[in-house]
C-alpha positions as CSV (number, residue, x, y, z in Angstrom):
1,X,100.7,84.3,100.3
2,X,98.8,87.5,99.1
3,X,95.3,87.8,100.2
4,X,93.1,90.7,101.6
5,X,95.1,91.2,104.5
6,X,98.4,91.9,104.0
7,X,98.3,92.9,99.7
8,X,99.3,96.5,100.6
9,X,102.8,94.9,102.1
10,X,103.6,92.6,99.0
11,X,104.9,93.0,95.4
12,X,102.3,94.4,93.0
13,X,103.8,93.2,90.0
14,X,101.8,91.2,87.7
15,X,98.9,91.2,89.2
16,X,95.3,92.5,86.8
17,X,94.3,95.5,88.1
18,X,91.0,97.3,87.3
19,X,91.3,101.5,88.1
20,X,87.9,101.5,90.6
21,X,88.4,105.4,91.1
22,X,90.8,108.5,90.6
23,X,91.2,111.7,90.2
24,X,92.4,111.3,86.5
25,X,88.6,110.7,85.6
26,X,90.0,109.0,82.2
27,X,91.6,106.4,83.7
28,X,88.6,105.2,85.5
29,X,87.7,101.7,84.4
30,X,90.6,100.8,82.8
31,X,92.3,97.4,83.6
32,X,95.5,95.4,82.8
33,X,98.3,94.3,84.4
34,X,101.0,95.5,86.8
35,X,104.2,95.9,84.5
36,X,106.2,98.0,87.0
37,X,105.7,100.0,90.1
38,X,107.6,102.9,91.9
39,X,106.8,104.8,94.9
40,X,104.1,107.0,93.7
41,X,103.5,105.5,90.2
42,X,101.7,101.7,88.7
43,X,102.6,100.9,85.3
44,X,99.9,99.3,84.2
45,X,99.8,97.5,80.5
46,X,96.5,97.3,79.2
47,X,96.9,95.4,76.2
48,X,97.8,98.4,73.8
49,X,100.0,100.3,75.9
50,X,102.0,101.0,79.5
51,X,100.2,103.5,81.3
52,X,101.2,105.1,83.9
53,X,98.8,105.8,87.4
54,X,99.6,107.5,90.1
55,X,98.9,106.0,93.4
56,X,97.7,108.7,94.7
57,X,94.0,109.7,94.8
58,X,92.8,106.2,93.0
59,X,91.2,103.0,94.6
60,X,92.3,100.0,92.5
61,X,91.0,96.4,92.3
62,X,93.3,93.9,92.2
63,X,92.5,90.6,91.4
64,X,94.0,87.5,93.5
65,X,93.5,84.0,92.4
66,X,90.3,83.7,94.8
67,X,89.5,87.4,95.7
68,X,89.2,90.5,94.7
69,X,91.0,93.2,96.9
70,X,90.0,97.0,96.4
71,X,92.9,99.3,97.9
72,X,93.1,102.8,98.6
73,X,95.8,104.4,96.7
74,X,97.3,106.3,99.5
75,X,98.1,102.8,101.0
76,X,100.4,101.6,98.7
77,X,102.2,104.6,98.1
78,X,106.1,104.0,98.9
79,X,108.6,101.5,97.6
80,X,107.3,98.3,97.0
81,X,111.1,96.7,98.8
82,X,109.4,99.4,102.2
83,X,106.2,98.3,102.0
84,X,107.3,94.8,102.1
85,X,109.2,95.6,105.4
86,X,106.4,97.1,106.7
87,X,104.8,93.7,106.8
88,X,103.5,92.9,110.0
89,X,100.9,90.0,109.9
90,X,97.7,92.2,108.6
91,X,96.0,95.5,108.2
């Protein structure tokens, strides 16, 4: 089960994300859902369109069924099939 802990190990996809932060200033604020994901890239569709964020230099909120987890950018960069075995009980 995703939670606080281990989020940055599991799939991303179609979760609602909310861009807290990045270095694209114009995606700050933004918020949709998790479409797709690559190593350094989010697809996130906000209703209108598929945009895509790079991991990289943004802090992102995602939001879990009873949380809401803010995560660095930097630690979700990678594969989301490496990330997962990454996995090892926690941050």
């Amino acid at each position: 089960m995703r939670n606080s802990k281990n989020l940055i190990y599991h799939e991303l996809i179609g979760l609602d994300v909310i861009i807290a932060d990045h270095v694209d200033r114009s995606l700050v604020g933004r918020r949709g859902k998790v479409v797709d994901e690559y190593m350094n890239v989010l697809i996130v569709d906000d209703g209108i369109k598929k945009i895509k964020v790079s991991k990289l230099g943004g802090r992102f909120i995602f939001k879990l069924p009873k949380e809401d987890v803010v995560v660095r950018g930097e630690l979700i960069i990678g594969r989301p099939e490496d990330r997962i075995k990454r996995y090892r009980g926690g941050i």
